[in-house]
Every structure is written in structure tokens, then in C-alpha cells.
C-alpha positions as CSV (number, residue, x, y, z in Angstrom):
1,X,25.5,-25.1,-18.8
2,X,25.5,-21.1,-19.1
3,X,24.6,-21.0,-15.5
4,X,27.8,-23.4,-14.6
5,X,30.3,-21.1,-16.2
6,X,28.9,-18.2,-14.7
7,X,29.4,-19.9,-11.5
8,X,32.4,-21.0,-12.0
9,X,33.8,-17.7,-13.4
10,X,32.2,-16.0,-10.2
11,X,34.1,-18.9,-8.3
12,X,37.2,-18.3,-9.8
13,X,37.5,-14.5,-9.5
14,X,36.7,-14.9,-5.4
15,X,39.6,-17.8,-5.5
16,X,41.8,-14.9,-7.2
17,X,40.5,-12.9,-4.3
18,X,41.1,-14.9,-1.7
19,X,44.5,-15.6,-2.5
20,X,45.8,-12.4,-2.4
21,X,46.0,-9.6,-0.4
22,X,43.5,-7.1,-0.6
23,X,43.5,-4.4,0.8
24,X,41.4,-2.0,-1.2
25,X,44.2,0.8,-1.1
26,X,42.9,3.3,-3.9
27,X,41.2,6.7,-2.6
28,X,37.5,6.5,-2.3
29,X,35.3,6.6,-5.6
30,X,38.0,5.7,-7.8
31,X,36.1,2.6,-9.1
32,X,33.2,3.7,-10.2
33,X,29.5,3.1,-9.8
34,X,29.2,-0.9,-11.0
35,X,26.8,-0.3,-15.0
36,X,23.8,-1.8,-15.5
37,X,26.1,-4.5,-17.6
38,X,28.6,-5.4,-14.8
39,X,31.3,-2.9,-16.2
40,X,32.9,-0.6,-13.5
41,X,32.0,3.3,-14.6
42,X,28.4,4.7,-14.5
43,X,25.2,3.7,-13.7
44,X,24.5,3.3,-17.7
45,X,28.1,3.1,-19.6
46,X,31.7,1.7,-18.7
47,X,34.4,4.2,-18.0
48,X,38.1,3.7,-18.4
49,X,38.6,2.9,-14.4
50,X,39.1,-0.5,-13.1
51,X,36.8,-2.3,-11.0
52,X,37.2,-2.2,-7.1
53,X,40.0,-0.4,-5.1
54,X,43.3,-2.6,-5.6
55,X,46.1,-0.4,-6.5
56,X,48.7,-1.4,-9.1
57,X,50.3,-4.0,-6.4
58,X,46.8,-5.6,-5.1
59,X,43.7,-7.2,-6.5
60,X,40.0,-5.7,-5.8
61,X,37.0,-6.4,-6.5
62,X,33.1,-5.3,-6.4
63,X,29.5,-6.4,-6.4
64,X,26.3,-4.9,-6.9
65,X,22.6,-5.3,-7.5
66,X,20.4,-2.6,-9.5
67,X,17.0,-2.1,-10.4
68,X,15.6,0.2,-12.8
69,X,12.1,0.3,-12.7
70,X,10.1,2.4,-15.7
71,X,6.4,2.7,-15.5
72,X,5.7,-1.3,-17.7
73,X,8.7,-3.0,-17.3
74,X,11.3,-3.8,-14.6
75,X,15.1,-4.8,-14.6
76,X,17.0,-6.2,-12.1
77,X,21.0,-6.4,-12.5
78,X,23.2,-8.1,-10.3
79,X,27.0,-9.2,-10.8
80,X,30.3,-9.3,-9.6
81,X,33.7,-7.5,-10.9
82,X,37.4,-8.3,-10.2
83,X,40.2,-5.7,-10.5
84,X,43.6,-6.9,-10.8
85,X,46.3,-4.7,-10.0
86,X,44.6,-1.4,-11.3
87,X,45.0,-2.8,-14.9
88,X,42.4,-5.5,-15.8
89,X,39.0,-6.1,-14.5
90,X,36.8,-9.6,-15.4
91,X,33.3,-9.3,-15.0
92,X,30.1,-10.9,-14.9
93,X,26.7,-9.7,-14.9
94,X,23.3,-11.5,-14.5
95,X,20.1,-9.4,-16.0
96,X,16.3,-10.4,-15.2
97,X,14.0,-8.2,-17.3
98,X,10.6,-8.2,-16.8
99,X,8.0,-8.2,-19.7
100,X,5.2,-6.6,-18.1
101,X,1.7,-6.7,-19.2
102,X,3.7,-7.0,-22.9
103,X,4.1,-10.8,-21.6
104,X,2.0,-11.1,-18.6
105,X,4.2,-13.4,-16.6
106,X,7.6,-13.7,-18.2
107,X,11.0,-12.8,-18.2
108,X,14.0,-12.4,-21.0
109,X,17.3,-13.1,-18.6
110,X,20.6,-12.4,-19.6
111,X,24.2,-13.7,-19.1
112,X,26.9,-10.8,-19.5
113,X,30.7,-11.6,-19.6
114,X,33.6,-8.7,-19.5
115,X,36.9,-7.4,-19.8
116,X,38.7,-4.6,-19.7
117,X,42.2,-3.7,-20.0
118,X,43.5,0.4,-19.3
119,X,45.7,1.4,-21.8
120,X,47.2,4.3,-20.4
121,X,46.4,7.0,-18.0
122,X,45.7,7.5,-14.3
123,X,42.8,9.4,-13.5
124,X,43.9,10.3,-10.2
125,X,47.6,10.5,-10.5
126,X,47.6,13.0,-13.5
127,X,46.0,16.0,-12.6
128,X,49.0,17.8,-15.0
129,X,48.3,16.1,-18.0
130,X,45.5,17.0,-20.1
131,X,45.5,12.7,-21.2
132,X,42.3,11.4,-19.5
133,X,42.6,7.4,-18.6
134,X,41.9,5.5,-21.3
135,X,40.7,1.9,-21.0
136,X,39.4,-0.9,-24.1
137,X,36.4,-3.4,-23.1
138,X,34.5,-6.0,-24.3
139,X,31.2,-7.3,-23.5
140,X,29.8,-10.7,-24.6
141,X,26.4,-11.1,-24.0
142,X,24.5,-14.4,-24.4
143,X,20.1,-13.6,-24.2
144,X,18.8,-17.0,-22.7
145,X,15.1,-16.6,-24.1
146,X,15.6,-15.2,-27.5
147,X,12.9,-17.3,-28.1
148,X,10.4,-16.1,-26.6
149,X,10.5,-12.5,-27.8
150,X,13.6,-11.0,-29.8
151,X,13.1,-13.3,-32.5
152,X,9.8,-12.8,-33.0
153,X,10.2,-9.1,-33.3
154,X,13.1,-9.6,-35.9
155,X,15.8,-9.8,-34.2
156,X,18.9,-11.6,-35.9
157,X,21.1,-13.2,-32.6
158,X,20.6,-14.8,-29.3
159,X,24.7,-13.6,-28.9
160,X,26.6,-10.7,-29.3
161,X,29.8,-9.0,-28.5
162,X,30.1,-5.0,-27.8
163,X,33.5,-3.4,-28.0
164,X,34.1,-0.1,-26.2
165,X,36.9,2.5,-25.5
166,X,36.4,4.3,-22.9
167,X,38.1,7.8,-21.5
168,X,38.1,9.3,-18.0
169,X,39.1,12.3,-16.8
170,X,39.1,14.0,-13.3
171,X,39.6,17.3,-12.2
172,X,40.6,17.8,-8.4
173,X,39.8,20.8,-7.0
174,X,38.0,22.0,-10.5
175,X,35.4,24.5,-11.4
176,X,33.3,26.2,-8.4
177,X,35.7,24.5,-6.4
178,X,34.7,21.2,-7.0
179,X,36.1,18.1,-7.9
180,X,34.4,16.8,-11.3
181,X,34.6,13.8,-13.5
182,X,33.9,13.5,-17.4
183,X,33.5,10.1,-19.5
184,X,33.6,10.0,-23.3
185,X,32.6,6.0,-24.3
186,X,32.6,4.8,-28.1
187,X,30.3,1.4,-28.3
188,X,30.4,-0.7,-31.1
189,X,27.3,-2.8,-30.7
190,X,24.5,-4.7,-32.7
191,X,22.6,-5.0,-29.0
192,X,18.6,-4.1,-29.0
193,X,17.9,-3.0,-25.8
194,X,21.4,-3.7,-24.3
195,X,20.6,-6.9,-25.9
196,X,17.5,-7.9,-24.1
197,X,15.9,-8.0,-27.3
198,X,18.6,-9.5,-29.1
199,X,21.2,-8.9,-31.6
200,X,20.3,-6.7,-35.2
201,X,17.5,-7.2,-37.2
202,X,16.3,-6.6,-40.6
203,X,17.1,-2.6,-39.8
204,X,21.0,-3.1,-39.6
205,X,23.5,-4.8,-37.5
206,X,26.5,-3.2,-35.7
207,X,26.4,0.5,-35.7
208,X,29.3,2.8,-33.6
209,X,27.7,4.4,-30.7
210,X,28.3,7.3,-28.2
211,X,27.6,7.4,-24.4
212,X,29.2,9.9,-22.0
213,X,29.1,11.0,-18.3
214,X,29.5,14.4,-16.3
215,X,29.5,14.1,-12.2
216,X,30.5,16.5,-9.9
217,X,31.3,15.8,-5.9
218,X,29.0,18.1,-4.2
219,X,30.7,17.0,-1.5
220,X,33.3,14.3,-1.0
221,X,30.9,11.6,-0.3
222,X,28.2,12.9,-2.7
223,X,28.5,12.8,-6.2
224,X,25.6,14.4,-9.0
225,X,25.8,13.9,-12.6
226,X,24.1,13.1,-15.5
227,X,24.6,10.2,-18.5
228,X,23.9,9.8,-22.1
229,X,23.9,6.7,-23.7
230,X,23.1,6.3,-27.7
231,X,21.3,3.4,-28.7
232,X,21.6,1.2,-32.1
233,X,18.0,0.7,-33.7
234,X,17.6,-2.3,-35.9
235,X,14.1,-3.7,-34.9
236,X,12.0,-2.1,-38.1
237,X,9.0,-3.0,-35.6
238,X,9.7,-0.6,-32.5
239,X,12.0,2.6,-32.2
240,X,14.4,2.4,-29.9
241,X,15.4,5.4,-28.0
242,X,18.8,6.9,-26.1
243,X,19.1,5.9,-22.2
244,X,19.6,9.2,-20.1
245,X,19.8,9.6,-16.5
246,X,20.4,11.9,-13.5
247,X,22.0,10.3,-10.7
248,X,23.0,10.9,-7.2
249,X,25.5,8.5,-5.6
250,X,26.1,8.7,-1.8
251,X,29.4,7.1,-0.6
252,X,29.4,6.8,3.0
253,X,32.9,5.1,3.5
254,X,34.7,4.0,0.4
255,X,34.1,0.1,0.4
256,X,30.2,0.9,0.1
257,X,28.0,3.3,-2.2
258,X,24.1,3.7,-3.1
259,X,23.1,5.4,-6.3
260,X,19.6,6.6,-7.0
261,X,18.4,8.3,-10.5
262,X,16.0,8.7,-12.7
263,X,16.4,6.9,-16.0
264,X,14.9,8.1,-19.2
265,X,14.7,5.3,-21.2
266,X,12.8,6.4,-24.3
267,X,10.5,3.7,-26.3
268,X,10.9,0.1,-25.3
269,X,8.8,-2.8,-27.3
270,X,5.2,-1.3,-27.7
271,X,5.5,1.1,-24.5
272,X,6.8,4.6,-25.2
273,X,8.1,7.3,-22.9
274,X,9.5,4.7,-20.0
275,X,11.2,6.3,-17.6
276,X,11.0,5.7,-13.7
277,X,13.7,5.3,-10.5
278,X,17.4,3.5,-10.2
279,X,18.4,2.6,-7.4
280,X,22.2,0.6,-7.1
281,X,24.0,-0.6,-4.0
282,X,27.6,-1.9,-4.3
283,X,30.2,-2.9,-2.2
284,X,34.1,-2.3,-3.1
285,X,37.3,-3.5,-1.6
């Protein structure tokens, strides 16, 4: 059932597609680098822009497939976004993480459903105001084997909703001659391990989070930043940790990008100090 309404969401956003013109008119960049959760913005937090490169008269759209590989586990993201007319964006994401010699053998997948709606702003547009973009999402997230881990390390739900509001800014022609980009992101979230291992546990439920990103374009196809992403930490079992990054995303033409990093992130089950490579292709139109 779960996989039949994520194909049929998937179906229905490429039917939206199809039907309409799109011609991807929005300058190159302007959609982001697809999150690890299916949410247009950085490599590990939504910003405030909209998914693909429709302008406020077309639809867009983008997909992507990430991996993120720290020294005992491995996750592999892949999904789809839909950007309609520079003002919502419908998502869904499709998580496979790998448990390593935690679980010789097995997986915990996950099924991630979004939406976002920008409130005001234009990130590109309003280089005189000091207003950044400003966007509000939501991410349900249903973990399909809560089962086999979460639950057994304490962890309350196999479901669970984060709320977000996200802000964007973009300088043209900033400091050191540059063009730059900042993200300020306020999570509300009960999600262990972006929910991987479940929803709260017996150390607390939802807690208001902070996540941020700095990038600046080296040049215009070559963008360098850095992310921050604060993390709840409910399981009394294992710590959980902050996600950090650096990241360097290459945009050759503007319907196609590759990110690499390195991801920092922290203590994960009974493995600490897991870091290792990201690596992120997407295609925009």
C-alpha cells in the first residue's frame, strides 16, 4: 500500500508535468541542491526556494539520488520534486539506510512526503530589500521497519510530521565580489536520526530545532558552503549528534548539478564519530 501511493503521487506530479508547459525559465541555481529528505535547499536542510526552475507562470520539477556514506553505515536517497508556478513544491522522497555490521544484512527504508508553500520573498528579484524569501514546509515521514530497530531502542512512532520555516537570502555581486547565499531553517521535529530510528522516545518528543546554510559561487557554476543541522535527542540509549557538512556543487548547465561533501554526522546507534563522502546528482527543469 505505501509503495502504491508513492507511485501514484510520483505519477501524478509527472501528469502535472506533462500537461503543462515547462520550460524551466528561472536563472540557473535558483532551486536549490535537492536535501537528503526530498525538500529543494541544501544537501542537509530545506530552504525557502521552490523546487525546479518554473517561474511564477510555469511548472518545474526535479529529481535526484544521494548517497552518504560514513565509515558503518550507508544511505541512499532518491526522490522526485514538483514546483508549481514558483509557489508550491510536492515532494516525495524514498530513503534506504543501511545497518551495517550493527544488523549484518538489513535495512530500515523510509517513505517521505512534502510540501512547501513560499510566503513571501524572492530571492533573486529583491536584491533591495533586506526580507530574505521566506517559505513554510512540512514533512511526513512514515519508517517502514520500525520494527526491526527503532522500537527496540525506545523509540515511541513508526510516523511523524516535521514542520519548518525556512529563510533565504541572496546577495548578487556580494562580499569579495562574490555572489553568496545564507539559509536560516527552524525544524520542529520528534525524528531520530531524520527519523530512521523513529519518532521520540522515553527522552522527549518534539523539540524546536535550528539548521542553517552559507554558500558562496566561486564561480558561476561552482558553489562552496557549509551546513549545520541541529538534531533532537530522545533515544536515552545512544546520543545523537548535529549533521554538518562542507559541500561543493558543480553546475554545468542549469538543468543538471553534482554535489560532493563531506558529512559529519556525529554518533549514530552504537558507532560514534561517522562521518565520510556525499555525493548528489540532480536534474532540474
Amino acid at each position: 500500500m505505501k509503495h502504491a501511493v508513492k507511485a501514484a503521487l510520483l505519477g501524478l506530479s509527472l501528469l502535472h508535468l506533462s500537461a503543462a508547459a515547462v520550460a524551466g525559465d528561472r536563472l540557473l541555481a535558483t532551486g536549490g541542491i535537492m536535501e537528503l529528505e526530498g525538500s529543494a535547499g541544501g544537501g542537509l536542510t530545506p530552504w525557502a526556494v521552490i523546487a525546479g526552475l518554473g517561474t511564477d507562470d510555469q511548472i518545474g520539477a526535479s529529481a535526484f539520488c544521494t548517497q552518504v556514506k560514513p565509515q558503518d553505515f550507508k544511505l541512499d536517497s532518491c526522490g522526485v520534486a514538483a514546483g508549481f508556478y514558483d509557489r508550491l513544491e510536492l515532494s516525495v522522497d524514498r530513503q534506504t539506510f543501511n545497518l551495517g555490521n550493527t544488523v549484518p544484512g538489513e535495512n530500515i527504508d523510509q517513505t517521505i512526503l512534502g510540501a512547501k508553500v513560499r510566503l513571501f520573498g524572492n530571492v533573486v528579484f529583491d536584491q533591495d530589500s533586506l526580507l530574505p524569501q521566506v517559505a513554510l514546509g512540512v514533512q511526513y515521514k512514515h519508517n517502514s521497519d520500525f520494527d526491526l530497530v527503532p522500537k527496540l531502542l525506545g523509540a515511541k512512532h513508526a510516523d511523524g510530521v516535521d514542520v519548518y520555516l525556512a529563510a533565504t537570502k541572496v546577495w548578487l555581486d556580494g562580499p569579495l565580489g562574490r555572489n553568496w547565499l545564507l539559509d536560516i531553517t527552524l525544524r520542529e521535529s520528534n525524528a531520530n536520526q531524520m527519523g530512521l530510528l523513529g519518532f521520540g522516545g522515553p527522552d522527549g518528543n518534539y523539540h524546536l530545532l535550528g539548521e542553517g546554510s552559507l554558500g558562496m559561487f566561486l564561480t558561476d557554476n561552482l558553489v562552496f558552503g557549509g551546513e549545520y543541522r541541529e538534531k533532537p535527542n530522545n533515544l536515552a540509549v545512544f546520543h545523537e549528534d548535529s549533521f554538518k557538512d562542507v559541500f561543493l556543487s558543480y553546475i554545468p548547465v542549469k538543468y543538471f548539478s553534482v554535489t560532493v561533501a563531506w558529512a559529519d554526522l556525529g554518533n549514530i546507534a552504537n558507532h560514534p564519530n561517522q562521518n565520510g563522502p556525499y555525493v548528489s546528482v540532480q536534474a532540474s527543469w
